[in-house]
ChimeraX commands (.cxc) that place a marker at each C-alpha (Angstrom):
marker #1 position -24.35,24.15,-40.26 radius 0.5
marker #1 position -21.39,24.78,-38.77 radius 0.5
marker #1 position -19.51,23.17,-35.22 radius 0.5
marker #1 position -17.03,24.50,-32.65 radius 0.5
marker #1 position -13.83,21.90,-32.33 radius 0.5
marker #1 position -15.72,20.83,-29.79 radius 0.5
marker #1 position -18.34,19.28,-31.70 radius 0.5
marker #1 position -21.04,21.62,-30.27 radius 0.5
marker #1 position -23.25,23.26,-32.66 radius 0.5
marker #1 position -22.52,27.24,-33.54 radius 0.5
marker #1 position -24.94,29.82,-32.60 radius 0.5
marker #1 position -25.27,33.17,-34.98 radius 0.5
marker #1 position -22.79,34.58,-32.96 radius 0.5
marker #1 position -20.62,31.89,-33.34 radius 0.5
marker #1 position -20.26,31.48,-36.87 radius 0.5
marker #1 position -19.99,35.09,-37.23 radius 0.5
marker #1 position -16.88,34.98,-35.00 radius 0.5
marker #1 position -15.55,31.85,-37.19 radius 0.5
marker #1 position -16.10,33.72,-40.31 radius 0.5
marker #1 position -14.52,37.06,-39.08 radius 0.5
marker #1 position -11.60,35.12,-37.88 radius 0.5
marker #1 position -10.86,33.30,-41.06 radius 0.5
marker #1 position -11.58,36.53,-42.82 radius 0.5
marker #1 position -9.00,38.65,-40.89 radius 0.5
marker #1 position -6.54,35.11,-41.30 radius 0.5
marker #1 position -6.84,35.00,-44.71 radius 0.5
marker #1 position -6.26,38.77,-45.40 radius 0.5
marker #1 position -3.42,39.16,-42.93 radius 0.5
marker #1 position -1.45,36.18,-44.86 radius 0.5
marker #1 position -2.43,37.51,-48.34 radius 0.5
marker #1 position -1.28,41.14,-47.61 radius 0.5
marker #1 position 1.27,41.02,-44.45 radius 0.5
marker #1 position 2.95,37.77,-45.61 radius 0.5
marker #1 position 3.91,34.90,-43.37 radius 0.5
marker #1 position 5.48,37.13,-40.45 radius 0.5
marker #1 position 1.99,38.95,-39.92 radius 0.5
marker #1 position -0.20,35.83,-39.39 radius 0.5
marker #1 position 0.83,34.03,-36.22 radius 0.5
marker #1 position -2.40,32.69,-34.64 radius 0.5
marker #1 position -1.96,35.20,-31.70 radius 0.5
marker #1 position -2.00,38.13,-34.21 radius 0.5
marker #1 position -5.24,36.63,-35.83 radius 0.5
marker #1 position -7.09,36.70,-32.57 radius 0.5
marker #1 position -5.62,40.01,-31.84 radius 0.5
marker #1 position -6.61,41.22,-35.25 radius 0.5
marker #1 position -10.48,39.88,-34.94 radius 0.5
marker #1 position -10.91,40.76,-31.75 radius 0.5
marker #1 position -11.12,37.30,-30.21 radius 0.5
marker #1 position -9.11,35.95,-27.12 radius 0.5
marker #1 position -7.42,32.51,-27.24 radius 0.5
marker #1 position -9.90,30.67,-25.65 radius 0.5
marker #1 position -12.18,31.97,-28.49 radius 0.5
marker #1 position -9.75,30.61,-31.44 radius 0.5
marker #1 position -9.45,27.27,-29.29 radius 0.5
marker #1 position -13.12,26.83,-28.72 radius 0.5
marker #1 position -13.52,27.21,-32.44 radius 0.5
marker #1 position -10.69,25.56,-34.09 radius 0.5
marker #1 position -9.23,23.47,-31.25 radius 0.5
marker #1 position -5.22,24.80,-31.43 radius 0.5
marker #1 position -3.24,26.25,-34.09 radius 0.5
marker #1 position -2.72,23.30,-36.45 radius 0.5
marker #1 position -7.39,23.56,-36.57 radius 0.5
marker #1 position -7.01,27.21,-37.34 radius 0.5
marker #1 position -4.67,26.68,-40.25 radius 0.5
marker #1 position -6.83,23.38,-41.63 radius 0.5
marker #1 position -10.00,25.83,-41.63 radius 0.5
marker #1 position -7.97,28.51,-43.46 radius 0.5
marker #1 position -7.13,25.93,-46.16 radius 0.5
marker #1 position -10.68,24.92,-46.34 radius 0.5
marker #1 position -11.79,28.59,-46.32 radius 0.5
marker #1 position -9.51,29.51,-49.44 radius 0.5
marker #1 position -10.77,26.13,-51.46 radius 0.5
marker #1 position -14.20,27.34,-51.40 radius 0.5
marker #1 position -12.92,30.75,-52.53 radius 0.5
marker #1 position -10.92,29.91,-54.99 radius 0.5
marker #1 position -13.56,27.22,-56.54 radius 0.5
marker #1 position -13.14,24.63,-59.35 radius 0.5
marker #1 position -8.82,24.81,-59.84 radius 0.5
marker #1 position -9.51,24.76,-63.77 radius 0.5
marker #1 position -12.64,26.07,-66.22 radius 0.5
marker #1 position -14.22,23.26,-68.04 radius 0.5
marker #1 position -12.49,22.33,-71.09 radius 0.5
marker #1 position -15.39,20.07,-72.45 radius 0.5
marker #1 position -15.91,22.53,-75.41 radius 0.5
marker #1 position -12.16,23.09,-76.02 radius 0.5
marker #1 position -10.16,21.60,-79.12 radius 0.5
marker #1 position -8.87,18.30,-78.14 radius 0.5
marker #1 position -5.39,19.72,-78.52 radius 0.5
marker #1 position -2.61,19.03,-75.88 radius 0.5
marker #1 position -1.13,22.86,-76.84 radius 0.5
marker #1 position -4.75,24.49,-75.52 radius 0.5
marker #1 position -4.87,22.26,-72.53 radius 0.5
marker #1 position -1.40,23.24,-71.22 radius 0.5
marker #1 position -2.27,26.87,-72.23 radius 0.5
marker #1 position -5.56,26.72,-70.13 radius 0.5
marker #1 position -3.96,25.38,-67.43 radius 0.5
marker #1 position -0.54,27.84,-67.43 radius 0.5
marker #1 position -2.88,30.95,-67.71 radius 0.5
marker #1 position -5.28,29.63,-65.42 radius 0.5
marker #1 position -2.28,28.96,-62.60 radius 0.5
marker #1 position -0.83,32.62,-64.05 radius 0.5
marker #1 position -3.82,34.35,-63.06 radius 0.5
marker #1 position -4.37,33.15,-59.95 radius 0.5
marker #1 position -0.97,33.97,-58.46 radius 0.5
marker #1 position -2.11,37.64,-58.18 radius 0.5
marker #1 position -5.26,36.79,-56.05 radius 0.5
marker #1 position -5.89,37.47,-52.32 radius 0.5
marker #1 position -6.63,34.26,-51.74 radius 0.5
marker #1 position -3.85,32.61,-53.51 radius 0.5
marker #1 position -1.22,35.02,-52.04 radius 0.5
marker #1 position -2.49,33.71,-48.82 radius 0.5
marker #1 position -2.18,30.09,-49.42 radius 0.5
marker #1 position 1.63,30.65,-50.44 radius 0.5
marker #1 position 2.66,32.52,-47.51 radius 0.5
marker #1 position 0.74,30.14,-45.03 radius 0.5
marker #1 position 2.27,27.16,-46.68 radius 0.5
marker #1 position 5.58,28.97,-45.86 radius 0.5
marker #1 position 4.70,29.08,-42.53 radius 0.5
marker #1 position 4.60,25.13,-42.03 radius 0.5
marker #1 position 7.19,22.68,-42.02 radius 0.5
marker #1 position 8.52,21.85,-45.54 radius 0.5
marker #1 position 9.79,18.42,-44.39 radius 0.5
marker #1 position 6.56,16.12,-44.83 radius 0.5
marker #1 position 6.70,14.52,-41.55 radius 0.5
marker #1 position 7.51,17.16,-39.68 radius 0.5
marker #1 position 4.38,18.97,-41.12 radius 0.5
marker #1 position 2.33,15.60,-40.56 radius 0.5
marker #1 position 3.56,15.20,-36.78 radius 0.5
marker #1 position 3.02,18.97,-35.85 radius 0.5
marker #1 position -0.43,20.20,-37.71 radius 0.5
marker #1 position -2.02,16.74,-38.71 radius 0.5
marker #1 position -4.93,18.35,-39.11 radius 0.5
marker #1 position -3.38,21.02,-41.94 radius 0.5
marker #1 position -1.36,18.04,-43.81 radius 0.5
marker #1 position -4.41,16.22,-44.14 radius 0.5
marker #1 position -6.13,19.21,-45.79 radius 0.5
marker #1 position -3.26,19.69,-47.99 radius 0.5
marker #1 position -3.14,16.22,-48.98 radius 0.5
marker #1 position -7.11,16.54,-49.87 radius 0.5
marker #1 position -5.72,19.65,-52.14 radius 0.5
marker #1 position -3.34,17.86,-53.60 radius 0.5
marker #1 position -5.36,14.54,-54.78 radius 0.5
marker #1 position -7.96,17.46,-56.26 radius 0.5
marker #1 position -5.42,18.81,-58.06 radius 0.5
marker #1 position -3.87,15.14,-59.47 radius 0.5
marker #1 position -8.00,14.31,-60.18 radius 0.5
marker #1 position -8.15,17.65,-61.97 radius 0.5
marker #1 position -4.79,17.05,-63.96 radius 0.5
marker #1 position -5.02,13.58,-65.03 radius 0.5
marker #1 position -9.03,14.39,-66.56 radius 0.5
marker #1 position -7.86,17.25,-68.43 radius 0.5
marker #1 position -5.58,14.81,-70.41 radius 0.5
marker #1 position -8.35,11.99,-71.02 radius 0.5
marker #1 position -8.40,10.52,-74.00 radius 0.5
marker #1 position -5.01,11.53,-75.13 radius 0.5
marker #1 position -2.05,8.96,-75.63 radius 0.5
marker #1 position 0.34,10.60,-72.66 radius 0.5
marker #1 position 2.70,9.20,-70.42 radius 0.5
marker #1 position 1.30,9.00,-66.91 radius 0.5
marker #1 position 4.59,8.94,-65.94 radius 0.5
marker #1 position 5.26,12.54,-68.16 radius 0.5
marker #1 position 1.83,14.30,-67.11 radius 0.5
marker #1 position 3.45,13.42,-63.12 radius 0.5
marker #1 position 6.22,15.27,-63.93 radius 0.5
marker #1 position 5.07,18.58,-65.66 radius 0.5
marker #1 position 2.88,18.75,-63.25 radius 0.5
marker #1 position 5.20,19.02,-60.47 radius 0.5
marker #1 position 7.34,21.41,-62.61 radius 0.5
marker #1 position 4.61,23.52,-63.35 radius 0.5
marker #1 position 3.95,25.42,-60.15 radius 0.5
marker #1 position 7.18,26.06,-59.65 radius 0.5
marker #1 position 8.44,27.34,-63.01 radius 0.5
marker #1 position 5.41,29.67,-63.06 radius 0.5
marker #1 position 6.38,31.02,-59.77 radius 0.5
marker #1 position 9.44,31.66,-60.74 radius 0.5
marker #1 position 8.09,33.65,-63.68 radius 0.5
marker #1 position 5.56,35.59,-61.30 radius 0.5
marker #1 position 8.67,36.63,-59.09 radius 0.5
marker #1 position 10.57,37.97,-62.22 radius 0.5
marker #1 position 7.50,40.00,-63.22 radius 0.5
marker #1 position 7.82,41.75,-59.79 radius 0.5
marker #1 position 11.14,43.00,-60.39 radius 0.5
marker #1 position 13.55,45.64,-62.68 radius 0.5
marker #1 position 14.25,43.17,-65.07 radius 0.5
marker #1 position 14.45,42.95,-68.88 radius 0.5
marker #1 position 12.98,39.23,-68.96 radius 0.5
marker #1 position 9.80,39.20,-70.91 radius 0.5
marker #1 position 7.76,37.03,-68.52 radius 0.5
marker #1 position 5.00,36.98,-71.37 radius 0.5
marker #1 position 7.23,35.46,-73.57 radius 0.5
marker #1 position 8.28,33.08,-70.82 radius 0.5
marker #1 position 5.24,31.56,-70.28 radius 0.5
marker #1 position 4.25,30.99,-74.51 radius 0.5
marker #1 position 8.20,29.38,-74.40 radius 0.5
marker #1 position 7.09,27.29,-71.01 radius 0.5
marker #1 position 3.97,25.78,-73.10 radius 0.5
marker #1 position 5.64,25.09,-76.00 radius 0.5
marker #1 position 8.33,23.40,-74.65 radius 0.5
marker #1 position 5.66,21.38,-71.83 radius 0.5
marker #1 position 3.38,20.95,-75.36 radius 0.5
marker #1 position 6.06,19.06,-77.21 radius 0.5
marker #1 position 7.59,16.61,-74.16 radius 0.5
marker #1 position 3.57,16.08,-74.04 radius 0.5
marker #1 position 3.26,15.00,-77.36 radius 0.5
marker #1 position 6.77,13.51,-77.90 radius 0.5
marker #1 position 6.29,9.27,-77.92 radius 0.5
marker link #1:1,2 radius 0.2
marker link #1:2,3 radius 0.2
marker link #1:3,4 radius 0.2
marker link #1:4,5 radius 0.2
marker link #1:5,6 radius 0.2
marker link #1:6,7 radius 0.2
marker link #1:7,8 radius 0.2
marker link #1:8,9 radius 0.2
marker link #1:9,10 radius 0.2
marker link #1:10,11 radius 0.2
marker link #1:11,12 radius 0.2
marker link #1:12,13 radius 0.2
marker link #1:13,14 radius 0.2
marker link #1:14,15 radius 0.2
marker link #1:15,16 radius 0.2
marker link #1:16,17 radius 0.2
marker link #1:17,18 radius 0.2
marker link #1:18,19 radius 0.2
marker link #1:19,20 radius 0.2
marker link #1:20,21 radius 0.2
marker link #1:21,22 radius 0.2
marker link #1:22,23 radius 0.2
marker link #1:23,24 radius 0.2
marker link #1:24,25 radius 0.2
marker link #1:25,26 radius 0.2
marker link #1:26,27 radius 0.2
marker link #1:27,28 radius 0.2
marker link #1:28,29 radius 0.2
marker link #1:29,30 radius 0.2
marker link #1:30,31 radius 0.2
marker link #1:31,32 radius 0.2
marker link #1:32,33 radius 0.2
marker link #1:33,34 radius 0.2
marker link #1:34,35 radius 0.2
marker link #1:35,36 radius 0.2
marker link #1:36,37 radius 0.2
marker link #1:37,38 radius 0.2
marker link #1:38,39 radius 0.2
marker link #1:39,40 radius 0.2
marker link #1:40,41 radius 0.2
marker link #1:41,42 radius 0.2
marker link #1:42,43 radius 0.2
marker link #1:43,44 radius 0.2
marker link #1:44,45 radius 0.2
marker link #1:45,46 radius 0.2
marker link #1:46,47 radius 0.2
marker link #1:47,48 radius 0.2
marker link #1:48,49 radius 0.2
marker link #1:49,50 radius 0.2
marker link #1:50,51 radius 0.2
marker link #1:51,52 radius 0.2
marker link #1:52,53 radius 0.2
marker link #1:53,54 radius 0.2
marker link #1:54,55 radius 0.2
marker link #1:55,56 radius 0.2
marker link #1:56,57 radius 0.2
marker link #1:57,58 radius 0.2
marker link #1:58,59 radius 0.2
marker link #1:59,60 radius 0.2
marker link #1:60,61 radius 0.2
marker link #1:61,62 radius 0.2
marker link #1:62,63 radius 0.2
marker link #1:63,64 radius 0.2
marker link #1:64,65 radius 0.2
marker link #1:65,66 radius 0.2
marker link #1:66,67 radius 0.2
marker link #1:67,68 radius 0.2
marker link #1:68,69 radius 0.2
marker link #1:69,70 radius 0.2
marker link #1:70,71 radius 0.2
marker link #1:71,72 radius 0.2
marker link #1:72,73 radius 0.2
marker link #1:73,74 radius 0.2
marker link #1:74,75 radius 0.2
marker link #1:75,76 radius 0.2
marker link #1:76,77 radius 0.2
marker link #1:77,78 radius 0.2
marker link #1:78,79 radius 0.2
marker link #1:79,80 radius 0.2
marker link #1:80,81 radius 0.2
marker link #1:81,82 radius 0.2
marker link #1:82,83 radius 0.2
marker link #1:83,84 radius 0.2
marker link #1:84,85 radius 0.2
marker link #1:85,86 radius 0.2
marker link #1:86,87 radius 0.2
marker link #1:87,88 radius 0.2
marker link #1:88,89 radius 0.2
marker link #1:89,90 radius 0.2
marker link #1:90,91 radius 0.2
marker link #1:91,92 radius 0.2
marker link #1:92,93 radius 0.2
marker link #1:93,94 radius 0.2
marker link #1:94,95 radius 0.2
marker link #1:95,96 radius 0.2
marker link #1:96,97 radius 0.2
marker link #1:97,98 radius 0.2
marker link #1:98,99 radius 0.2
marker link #1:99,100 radius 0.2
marker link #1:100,101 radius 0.2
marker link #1:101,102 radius 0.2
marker link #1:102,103 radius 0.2
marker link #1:103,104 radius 0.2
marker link #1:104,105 radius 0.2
marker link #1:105,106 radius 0.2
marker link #1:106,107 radius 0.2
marker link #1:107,108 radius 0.2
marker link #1:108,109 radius 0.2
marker link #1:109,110 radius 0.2
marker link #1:110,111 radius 0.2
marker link #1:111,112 radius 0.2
marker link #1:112,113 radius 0.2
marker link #1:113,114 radius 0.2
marker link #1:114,115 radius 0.2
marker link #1:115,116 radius 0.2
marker link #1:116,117 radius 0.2
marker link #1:117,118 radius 0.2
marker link #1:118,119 radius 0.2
marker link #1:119,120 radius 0.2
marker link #1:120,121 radius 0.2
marker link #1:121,122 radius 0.2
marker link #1:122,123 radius 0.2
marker link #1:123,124 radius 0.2
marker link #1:124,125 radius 0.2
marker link #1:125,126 radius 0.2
marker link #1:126,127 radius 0.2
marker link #1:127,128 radius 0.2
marker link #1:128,129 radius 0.2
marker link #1:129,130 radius 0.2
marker link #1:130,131 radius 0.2
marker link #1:131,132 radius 0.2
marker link #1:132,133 radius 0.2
marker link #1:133,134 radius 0.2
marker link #1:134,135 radius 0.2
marker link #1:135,136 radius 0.2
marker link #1:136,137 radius 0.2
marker link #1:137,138 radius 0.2
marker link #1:138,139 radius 0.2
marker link #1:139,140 radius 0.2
marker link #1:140,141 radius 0.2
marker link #1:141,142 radius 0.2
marker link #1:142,143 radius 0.2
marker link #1:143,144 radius 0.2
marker link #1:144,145 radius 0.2
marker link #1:145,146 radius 0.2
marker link #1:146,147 radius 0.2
marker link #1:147,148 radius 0.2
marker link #1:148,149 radius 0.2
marker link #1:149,150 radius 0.2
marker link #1:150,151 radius 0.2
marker link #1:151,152 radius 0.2
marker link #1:152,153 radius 0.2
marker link #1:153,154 radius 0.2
marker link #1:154,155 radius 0.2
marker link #1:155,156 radius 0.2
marker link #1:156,157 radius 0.2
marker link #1:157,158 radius 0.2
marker link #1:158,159 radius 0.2
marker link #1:159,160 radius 0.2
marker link #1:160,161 radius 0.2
marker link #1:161,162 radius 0.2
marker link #1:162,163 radius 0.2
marker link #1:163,164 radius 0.2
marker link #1:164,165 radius 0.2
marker link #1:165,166 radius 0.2
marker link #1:166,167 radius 0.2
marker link #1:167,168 radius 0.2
marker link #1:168,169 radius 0.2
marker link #1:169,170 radius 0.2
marker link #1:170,171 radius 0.2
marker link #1:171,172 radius 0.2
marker link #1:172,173 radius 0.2
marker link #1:173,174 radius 0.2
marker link #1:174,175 radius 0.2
marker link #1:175,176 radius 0.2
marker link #1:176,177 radius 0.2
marker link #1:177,178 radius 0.2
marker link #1:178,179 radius 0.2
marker link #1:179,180 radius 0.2
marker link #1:180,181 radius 0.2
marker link #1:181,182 radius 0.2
marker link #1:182,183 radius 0.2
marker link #1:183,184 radius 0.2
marker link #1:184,185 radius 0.2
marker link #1:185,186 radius 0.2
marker link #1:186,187 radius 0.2
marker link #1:187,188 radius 0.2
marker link #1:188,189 radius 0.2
marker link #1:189,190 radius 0.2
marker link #1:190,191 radius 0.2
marker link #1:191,192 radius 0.2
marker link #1:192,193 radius 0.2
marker link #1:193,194 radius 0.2
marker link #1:194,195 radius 0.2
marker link #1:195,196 radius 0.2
marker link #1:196,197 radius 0.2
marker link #1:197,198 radius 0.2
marker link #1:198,199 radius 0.2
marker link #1:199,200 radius 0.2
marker link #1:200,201 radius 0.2
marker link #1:201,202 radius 0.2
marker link #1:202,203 radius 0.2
marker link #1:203,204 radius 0.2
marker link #1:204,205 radius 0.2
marker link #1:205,206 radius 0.2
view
């Protein structure tokens, strides 16, 4: 069941409008970057007016917190289960680093990146203009530190450790992903086995 900002409950019509919209949203930021998906060009794009995007999402800041929403339910669970997997600190950081790998080169990733590039990167800037987006990144955020720390159950790791690599993560693989877009001679492949070994053994180091 789904509800206008309003409150008021969507006809048919309605939430086939909201879908198109977050459709054309999400494929404008995935393919035209952050320059191609102001909320005007949206509407444009799915052949709404204004009024239409307000009645729906309220302003701007609603649009973007739907769009967030949107891409979690495409992009599903952030890791496979790893119930069946050695209990070996090597194979959970290589699950996760080719699980993050793989999804830099999806729609729906690409489109996540470019959004958040859109918003403020100062925290309360971001929290005073689109409340409504930093509270949906903050929900993606405590999924992903849920996620993280129950990968590691049951193994003798620093919290304080598992905090860090996983802030370094994200951005060391992007880094990587950005090098394998470019005439270069850097063997991203043997990047990422050299980024696992080295996250492996400050893991497993006391």
């Amino acid at each position: 069941m789904a509800y206008s900002a309003q409150g008021t409950r969507l006809n048919r019509r309605g939430i086939e409008t909201r879908q198109r919209t977050l459709d054309v949203a999400i494929d404008r930021l995935a393919h035209g970057g952050p320059d191609a998906a102001s909320a005007n060009l949206i509407a444009r794009a799915s052949g709404v007016t204004w009024g239409t995007i307000q009645h729906q999402f309220g302003d701007t800041d609603g649009l973007w917190a739907a769009v967030l929403e949107e891409a979690s339910l495409r992009i599903g669970p952030v890791l496979p289960d790893l119930s069946t997997e050695p209990p070996s600190i090597h194979r959970r950081v290589t699950v996760i680093v080719e699980s993050m790998w793989s999804a830099y080169d999806t729609p729906v990733a690409r489109a996540v990146q470019n959004l958040r590039q859109l918003l403020p990167s100062d925290h309360t800037t971001l929290g005073e203009s689109f409340p409504k987006t930093a509270a949906t990144l903050r929900q993606w955020d405590e999924r992903w530190m849920a996620t993280w720390e129950h990968v590691f159950d049951g193994f003798e790791t620093s919290k304080v450790k598992l905090r860090r690599v996983r802030s370094l993560l994200p951005g060391a693989l992007r880094g990587l992903h950005v090098q394998s877009q470019l005439s270069t001679f850097t063997d991203v492949n043997e990047g990422r086995r050299g980024l696992i070994d080295a996250v492996t053994v400050y893991l497993e180091t006391p």
